[in-house]
PDB file of N, CA, C and O in Angstrom:
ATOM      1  N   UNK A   1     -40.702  86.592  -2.041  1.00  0.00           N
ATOM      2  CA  UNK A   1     -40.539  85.435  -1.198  1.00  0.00           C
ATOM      3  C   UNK A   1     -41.791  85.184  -0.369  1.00  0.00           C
ATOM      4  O   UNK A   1     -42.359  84.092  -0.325  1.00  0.00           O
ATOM      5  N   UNK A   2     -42.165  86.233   0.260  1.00  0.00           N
ATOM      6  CA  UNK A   2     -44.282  86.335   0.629  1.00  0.00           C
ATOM      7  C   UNK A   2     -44.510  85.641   0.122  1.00  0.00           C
ATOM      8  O   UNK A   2     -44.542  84.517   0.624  1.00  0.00           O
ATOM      9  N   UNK A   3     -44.776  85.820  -1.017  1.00  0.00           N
ATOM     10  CA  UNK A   3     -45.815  85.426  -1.809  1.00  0.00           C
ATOM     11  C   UNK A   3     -46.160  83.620  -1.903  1.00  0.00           C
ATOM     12  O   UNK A   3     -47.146  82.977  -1.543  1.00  0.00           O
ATOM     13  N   UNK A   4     -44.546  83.101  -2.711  1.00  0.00           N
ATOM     14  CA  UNK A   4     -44.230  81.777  -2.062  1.00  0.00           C
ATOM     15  C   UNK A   4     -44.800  80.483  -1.123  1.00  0.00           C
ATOM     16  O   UNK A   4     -45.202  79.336  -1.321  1.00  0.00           O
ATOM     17  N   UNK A   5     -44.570  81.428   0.069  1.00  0.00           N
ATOM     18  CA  UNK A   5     -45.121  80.980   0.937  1.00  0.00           C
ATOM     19  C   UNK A   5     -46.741  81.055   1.347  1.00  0.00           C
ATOM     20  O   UNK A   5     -47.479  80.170   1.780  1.00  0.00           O
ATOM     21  N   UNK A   6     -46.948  82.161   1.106  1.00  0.00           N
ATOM     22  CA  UNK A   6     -48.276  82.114   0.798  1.00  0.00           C
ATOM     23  C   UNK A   6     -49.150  80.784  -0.354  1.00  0.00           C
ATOM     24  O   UNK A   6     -50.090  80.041  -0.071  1.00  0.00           O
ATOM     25  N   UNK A   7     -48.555  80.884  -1.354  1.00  0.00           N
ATOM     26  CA  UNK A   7     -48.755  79.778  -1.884  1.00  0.00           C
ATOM     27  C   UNK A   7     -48.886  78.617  -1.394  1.00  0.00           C
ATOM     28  O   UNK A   7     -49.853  77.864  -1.505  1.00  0.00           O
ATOM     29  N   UNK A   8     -47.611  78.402  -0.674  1.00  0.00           N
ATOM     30  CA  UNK A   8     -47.408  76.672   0.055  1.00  0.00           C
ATOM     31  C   UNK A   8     -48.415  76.374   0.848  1.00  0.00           C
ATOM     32  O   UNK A   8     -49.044  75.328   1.008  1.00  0.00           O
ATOM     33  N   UNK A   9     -48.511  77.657   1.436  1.00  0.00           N
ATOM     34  CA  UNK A   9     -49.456  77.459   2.861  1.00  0.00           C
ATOM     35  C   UNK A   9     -51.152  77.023   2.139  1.00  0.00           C
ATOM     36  O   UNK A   9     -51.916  76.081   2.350  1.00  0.00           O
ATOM     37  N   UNK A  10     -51.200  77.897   1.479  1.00  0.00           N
ATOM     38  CA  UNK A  10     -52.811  77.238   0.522  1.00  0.00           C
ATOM     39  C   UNK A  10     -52.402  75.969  -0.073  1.00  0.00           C
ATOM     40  O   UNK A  10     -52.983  75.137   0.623  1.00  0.00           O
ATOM     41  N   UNK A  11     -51.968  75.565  -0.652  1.00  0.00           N
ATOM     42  CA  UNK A  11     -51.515  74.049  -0.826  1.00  0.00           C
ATOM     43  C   UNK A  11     -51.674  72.705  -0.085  1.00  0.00           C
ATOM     44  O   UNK A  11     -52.193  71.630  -0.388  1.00  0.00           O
ATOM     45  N   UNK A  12     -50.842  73.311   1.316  1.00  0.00           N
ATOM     46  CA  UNK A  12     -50.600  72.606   2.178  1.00  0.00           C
ATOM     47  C   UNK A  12     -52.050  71.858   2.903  1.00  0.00           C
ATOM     48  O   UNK A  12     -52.400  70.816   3.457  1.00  0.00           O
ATOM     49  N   UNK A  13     -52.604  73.238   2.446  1.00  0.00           N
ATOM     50  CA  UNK A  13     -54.237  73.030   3.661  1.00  0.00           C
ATOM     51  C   UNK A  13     -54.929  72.810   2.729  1.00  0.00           C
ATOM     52  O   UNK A  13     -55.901  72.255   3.241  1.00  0.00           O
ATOM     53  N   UNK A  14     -55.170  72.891   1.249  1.00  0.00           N
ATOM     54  CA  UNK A  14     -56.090  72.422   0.400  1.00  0.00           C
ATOM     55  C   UNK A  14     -55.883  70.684   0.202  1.00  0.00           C
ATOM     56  O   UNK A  14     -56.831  69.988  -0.162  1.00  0.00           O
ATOM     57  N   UNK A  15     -54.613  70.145   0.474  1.00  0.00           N
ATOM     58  CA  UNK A  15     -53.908  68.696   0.267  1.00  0.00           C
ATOM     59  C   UNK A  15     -54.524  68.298   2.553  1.00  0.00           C
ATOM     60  O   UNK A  15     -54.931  67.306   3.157  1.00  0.00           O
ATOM     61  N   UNK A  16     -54.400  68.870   2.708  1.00  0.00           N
ATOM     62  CA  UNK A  16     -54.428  68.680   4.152  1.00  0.00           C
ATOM     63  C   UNK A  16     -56.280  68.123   4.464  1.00  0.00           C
ATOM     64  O   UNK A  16     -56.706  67.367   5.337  1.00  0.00           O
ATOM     65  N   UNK A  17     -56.764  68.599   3.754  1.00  0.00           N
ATOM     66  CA  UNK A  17     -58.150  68.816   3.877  1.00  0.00           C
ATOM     67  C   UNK A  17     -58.567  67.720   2.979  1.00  0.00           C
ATOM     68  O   UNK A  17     -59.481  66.965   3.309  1.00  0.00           O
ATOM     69  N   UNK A  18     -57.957  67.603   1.893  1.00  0.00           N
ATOM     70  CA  UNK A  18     -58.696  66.309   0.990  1.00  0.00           C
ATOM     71  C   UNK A  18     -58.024  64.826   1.571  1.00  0.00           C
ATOM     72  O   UNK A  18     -58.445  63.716   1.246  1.00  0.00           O
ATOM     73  N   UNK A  19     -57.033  65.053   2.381  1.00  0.00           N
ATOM     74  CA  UNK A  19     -56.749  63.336   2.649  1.00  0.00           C
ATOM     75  C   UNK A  19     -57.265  63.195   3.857  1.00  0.00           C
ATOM     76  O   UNK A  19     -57.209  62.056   4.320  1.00  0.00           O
ATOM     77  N   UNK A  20     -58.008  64.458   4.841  1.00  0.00           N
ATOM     78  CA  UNK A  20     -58.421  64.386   6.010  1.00  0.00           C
ATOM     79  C   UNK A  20     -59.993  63.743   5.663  1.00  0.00           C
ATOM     80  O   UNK A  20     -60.485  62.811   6.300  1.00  0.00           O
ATOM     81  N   UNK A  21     -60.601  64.380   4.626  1.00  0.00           N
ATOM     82  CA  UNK A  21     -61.709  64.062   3.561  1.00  0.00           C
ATOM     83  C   UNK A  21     -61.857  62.669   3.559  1.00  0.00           C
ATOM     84  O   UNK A  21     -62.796  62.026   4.028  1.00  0.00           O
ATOM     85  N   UNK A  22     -60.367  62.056   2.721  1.00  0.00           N
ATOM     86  CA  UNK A  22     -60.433  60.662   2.244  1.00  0.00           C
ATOM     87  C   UNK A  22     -60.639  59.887   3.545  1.00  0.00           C
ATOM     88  O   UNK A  22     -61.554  59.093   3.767  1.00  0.00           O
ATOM     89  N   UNK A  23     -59.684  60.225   4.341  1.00  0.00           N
ATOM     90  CA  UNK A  23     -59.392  58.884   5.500  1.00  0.00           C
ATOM     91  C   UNK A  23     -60.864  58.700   6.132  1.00  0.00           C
ATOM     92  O   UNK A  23     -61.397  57.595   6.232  1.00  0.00           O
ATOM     93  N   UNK A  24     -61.685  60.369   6.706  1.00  0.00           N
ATOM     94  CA  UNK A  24     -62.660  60.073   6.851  1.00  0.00           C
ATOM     95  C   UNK A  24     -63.609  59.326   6.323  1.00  0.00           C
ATOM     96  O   UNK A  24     -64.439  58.744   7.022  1.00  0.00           O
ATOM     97  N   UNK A  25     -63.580  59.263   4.934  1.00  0.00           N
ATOM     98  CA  UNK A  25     -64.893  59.003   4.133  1.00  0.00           C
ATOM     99  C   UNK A  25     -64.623  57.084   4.142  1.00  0.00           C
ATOM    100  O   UNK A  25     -65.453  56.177   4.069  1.00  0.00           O
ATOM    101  N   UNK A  26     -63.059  57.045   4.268  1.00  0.00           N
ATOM    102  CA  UNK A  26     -62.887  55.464   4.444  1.00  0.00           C
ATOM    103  C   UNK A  26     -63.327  54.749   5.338  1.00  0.00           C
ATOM    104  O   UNK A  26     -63.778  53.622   5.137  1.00  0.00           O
ATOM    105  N   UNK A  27     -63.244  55.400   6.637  1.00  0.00           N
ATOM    106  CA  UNK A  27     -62.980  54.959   8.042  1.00  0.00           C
ATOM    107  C   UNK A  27     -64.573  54.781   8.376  1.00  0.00           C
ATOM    108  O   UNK A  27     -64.911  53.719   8.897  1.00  0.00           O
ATOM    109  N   UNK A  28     -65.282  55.489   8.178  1.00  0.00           N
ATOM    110  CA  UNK A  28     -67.001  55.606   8.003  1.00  0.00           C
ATOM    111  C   UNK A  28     -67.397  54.257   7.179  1.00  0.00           C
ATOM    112  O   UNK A  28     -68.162  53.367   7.549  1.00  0.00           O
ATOM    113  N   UNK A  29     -66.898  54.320   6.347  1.00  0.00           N
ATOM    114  CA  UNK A  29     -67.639  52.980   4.985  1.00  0.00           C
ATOM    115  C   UNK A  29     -66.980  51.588   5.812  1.00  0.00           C
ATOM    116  O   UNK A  29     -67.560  50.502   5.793  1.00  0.00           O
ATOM    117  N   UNK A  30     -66.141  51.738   6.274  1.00  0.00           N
ATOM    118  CA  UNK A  30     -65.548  50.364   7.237  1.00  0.00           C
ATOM    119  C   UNK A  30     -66.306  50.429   8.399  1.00  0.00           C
ATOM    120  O   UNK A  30     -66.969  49.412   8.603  1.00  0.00           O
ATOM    121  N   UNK A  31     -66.432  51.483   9.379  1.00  0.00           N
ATOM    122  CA  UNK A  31     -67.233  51.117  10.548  1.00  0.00           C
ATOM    123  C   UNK A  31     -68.626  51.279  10.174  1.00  0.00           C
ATOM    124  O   UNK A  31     -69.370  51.436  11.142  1.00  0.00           O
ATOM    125  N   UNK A  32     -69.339  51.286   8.713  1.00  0.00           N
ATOM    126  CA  UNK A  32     -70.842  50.775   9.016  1.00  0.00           C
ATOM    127  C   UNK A  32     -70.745  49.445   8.476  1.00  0.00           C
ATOM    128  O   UNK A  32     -71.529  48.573   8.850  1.00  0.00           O
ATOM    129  N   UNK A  33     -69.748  49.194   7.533  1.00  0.00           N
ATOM    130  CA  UNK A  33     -69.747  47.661   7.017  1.00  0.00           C
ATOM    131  C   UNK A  33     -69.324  46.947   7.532  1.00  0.00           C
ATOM    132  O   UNK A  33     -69.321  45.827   7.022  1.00  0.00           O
ATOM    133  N   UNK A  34     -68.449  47.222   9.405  1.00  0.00           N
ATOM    134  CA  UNK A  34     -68.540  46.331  10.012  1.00  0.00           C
ATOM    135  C   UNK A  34     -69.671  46.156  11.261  1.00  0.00           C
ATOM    136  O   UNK A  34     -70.043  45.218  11.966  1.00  0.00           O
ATOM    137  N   UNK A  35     -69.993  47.538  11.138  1.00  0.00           N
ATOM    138  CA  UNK A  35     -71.175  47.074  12.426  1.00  0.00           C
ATOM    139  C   UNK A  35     -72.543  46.443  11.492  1.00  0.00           C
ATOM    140  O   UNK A  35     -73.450  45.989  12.189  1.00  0.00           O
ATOM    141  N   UNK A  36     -72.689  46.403  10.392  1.00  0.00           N
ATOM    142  CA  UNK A  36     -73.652  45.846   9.649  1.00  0.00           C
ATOM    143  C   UNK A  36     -73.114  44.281   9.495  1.00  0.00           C
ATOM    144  O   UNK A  36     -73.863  43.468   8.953  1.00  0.00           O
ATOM    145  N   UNK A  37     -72.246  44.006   9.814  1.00  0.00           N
ATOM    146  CA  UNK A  37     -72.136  42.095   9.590  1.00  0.00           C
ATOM    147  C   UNK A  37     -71.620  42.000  10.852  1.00  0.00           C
ATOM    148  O   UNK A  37     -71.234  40.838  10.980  1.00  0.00           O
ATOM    149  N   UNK A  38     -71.351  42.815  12.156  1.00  0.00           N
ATOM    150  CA  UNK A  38     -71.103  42.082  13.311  1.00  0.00           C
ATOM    151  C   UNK A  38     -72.399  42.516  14.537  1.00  0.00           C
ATOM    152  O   UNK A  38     -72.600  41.807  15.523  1.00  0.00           O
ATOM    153  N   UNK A  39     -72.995  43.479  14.320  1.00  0.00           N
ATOM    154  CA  UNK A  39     -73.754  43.708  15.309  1.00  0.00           C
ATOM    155  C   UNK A  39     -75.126  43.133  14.526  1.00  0.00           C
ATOM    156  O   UNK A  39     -75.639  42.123  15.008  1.00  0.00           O
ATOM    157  N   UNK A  40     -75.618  43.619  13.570  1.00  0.00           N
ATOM    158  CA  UNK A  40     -76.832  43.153  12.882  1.00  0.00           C
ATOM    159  C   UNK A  40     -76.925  42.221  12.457  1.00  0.00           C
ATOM    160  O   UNK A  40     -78.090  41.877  12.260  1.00  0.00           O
ATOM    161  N   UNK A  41     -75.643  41.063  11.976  1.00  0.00           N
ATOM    162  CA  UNK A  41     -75.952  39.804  11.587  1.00  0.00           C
ATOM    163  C   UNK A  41     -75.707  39.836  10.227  1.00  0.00           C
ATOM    164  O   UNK A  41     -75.454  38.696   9.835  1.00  0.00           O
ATOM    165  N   UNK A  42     -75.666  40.831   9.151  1.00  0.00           N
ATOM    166  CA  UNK A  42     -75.496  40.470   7.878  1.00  0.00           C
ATOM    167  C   UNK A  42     -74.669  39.845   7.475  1.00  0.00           C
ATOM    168  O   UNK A  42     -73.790  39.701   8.324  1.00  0.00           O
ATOM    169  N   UNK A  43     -74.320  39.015   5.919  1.00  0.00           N
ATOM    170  CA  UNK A  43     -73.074  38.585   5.894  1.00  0.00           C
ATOM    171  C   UNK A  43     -73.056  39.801   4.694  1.00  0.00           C
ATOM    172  O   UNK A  43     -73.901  40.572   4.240  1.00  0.00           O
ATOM    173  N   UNK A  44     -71.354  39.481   4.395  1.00  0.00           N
ATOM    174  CA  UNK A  44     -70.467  40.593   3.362  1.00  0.00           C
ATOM    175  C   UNK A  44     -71.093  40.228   1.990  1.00  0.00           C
ATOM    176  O   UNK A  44     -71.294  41.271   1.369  1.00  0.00           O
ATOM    177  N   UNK A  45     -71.514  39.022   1.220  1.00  0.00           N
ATOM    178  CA  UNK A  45     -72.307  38.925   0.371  1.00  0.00           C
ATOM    179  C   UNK A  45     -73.488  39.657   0.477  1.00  0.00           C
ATOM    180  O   UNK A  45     -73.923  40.021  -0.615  1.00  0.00           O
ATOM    181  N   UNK A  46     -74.077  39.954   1.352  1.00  0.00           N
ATOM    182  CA  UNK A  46     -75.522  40.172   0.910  1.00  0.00           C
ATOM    183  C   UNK A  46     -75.524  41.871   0.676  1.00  0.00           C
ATOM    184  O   UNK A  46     -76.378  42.552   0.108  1.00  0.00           O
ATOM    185  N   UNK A  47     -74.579  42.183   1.158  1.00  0.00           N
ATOM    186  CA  UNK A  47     -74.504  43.899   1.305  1.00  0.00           C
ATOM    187  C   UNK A  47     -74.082  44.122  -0.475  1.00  0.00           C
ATOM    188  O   UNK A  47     -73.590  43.099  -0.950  1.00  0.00           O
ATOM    189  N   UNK A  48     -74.200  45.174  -1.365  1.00  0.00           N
ATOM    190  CA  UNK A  48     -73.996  45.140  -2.345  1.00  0.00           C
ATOM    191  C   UNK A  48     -73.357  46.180  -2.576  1.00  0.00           C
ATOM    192  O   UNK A  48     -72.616  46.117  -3.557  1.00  0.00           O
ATOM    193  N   UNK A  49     -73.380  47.205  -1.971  1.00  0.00           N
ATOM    194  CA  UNK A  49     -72.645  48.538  -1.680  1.00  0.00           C
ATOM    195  C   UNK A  49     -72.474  49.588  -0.635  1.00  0.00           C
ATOM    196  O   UNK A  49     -73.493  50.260  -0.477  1.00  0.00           O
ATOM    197  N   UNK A  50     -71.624  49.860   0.002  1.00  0.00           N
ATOM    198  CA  UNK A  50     -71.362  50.715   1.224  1.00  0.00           C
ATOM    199  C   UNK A  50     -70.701  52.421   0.591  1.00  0.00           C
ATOM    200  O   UNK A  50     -69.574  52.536   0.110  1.00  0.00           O
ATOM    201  N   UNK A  51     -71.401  53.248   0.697  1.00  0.00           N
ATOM    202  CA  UNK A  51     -70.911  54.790  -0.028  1.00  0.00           C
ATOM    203  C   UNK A  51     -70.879  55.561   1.059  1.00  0.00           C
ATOM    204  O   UNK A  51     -71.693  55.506   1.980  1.00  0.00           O
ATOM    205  N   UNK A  52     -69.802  56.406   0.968  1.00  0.00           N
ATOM    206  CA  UNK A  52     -70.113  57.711   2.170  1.00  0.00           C
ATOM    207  C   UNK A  52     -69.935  58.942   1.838  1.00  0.00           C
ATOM    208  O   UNK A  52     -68.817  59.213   1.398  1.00  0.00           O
ATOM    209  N   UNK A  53     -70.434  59.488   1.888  1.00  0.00           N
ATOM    210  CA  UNK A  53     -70.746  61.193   1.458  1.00  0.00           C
ATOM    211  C   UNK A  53     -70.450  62.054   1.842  1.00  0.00           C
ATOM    212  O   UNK A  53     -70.747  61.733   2.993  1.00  0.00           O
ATOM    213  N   UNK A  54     -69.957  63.313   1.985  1.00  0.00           N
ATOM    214  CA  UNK A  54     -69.338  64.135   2.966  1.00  0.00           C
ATOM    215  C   UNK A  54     -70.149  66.021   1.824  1.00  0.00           C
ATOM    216  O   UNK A  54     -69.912  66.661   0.799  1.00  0.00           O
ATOM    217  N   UNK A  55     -71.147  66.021   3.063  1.00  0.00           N
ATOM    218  CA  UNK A  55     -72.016  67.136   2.225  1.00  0.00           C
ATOM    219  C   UNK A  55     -71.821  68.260   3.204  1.00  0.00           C
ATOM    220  O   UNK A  55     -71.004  68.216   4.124  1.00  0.00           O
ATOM    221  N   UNK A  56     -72.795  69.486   2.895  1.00  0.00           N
ATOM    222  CA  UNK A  56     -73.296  70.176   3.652  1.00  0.00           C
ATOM    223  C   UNK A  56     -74.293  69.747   5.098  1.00  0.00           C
ATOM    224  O   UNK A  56     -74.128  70.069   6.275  1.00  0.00           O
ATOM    225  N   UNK A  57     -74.723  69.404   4.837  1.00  0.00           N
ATOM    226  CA  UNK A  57     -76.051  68.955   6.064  1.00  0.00           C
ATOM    227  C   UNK A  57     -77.053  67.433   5.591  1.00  0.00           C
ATOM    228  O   UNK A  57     -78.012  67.348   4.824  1.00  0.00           O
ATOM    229  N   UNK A  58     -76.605  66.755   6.114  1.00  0.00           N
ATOM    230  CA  UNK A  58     -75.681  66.203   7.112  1.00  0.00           C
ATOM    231  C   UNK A  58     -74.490  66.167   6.668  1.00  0.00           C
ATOM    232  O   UNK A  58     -74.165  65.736   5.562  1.00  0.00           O
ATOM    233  N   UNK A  59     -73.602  66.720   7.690  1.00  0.00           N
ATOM    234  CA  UNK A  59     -72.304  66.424   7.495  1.00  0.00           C
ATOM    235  C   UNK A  59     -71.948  65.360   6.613  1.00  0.00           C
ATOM    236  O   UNK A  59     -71.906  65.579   5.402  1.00  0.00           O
ATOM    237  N   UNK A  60     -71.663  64.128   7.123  1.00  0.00           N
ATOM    238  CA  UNK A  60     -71.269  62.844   6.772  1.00  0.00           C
ATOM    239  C   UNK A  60     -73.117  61.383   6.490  1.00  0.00           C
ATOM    240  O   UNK A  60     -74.091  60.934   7.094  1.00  0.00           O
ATOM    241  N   UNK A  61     -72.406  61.334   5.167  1.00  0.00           N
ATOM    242  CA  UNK A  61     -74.008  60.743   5.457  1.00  0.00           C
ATOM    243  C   UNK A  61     -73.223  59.272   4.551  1.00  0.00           C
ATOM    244  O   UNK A  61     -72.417  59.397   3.628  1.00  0.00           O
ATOM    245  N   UNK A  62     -73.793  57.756   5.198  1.00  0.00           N
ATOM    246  CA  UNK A  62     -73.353  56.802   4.261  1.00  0.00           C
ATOM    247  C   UNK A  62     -75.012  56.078   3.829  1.00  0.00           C
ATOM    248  O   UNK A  62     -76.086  56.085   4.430  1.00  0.00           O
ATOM    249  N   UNK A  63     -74.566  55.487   2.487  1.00  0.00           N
ATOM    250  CA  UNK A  63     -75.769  54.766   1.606  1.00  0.00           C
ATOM    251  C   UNK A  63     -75.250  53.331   1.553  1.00  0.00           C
ATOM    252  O   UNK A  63     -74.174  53.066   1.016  1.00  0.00           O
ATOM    253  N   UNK A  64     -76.153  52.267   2.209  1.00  0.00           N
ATOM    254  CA  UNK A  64     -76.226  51.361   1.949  1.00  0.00           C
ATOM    255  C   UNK A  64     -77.312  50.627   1.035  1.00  0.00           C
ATOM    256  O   UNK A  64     -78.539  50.692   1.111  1.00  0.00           O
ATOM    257  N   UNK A  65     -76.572  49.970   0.225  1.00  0.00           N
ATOM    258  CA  UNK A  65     -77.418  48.904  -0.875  1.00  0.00           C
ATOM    259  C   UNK A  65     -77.299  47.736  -0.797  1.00  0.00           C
ATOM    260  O   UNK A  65     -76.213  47.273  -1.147  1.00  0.00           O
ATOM    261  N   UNK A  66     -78.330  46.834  -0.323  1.00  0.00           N
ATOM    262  CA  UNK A  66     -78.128  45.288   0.335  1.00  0.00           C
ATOM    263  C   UNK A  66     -78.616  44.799  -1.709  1.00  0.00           C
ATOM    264  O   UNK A  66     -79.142  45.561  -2.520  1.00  0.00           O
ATOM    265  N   UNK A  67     -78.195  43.377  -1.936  1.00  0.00           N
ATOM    266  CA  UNK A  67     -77.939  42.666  -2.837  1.00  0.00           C
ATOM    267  C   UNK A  67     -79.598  43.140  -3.300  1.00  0.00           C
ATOM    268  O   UNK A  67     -79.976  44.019  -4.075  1.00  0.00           O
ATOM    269  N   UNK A  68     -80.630  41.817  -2.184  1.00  0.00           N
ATOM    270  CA  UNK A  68     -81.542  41.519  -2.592  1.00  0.00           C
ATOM    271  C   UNK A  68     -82.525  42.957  -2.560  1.00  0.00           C
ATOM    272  O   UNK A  68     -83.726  42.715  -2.676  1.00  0.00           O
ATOM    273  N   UNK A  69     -82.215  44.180  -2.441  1.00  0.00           N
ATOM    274  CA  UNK A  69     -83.187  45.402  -2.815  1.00  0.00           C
ATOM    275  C   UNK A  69     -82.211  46.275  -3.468  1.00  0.00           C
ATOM    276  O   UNK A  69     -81.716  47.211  -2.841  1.00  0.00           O
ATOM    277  N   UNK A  70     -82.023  46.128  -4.202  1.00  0.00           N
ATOM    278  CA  UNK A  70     -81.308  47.110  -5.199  1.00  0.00           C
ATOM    279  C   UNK A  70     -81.499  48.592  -5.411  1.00  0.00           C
ATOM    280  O   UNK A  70     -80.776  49.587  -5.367  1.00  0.00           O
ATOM    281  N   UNK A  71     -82.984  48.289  -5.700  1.00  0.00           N
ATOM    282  CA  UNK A  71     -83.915  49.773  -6.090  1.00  0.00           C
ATOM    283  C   UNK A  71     -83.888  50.543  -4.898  1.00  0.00           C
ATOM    284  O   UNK A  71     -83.604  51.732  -5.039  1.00  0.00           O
ATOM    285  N   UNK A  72     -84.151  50.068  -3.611  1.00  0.00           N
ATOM    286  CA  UNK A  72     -84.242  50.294  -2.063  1.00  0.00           C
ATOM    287  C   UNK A  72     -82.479  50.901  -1.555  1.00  0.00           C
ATOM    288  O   UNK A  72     -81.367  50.397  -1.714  1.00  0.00           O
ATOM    289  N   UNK A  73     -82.857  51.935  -1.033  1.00  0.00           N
ATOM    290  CA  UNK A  73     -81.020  52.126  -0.142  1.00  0.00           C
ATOM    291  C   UNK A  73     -81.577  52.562   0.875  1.00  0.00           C
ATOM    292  O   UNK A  73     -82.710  53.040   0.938  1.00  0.00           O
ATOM    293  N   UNK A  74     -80.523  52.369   2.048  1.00  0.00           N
ATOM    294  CA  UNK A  74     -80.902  52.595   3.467  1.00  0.00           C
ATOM    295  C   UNK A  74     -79.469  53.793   3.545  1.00  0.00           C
ATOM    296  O   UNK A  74     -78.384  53.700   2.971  1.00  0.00           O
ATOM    297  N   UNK A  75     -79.931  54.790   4.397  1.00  0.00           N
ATOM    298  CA  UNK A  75     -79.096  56.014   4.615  1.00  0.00           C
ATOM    299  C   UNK A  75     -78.435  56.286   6.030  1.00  0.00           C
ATOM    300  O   UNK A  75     -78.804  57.343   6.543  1.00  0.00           O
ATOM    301  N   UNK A  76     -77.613  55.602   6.690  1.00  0.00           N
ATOM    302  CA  UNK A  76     -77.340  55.851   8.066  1.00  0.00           C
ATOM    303  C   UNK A  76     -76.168  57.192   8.278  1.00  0.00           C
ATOM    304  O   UNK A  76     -75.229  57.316   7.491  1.00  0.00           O
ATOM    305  N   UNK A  77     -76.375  58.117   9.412  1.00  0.00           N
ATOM    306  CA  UNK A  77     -76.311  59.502   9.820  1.00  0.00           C
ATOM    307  C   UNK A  77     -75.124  59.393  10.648  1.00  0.00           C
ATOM    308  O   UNK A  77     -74.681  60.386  11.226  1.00  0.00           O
TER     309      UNK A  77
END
């Protein structure tokens, strides 16, 4: 019956950890894609992609790709 529970409990925190993961990695890609069209002026067309990363060092890192520089990405910390 240990054992069991032992199980659940690794489960629990391996599932606990990846949606803590997700929400973060969401919540990041929304607050740079909105401070990038409300504080800086961009509009939502011109941005071409918003990514967020969740590494070793830096922690949390997002990549932005505006339309007109493709080849070019900007990395905010």
């Amino acid at each position: 019956m240990k054992k069991y529970g032992i199980a659940i409990f690794i489960v629990t925190l391996f599932a606990s950890i990846w949606i803590l993961s997700s929400y973060t990695k969401s919540y990041t890609q929304n607050e740079v894609f909105s401070y990038l069209v409300k504080a800086r002026g961009y509009k939502p067309p011109e941005i071409y992609s918003v990514e967020t990363q969740i590494a070793k060092a830096p922690l949390i890192s997002t990549q932005v790709i505006f339309k007109d520089e493709i080849n070019a990405s900007k990395v905010f910390l």
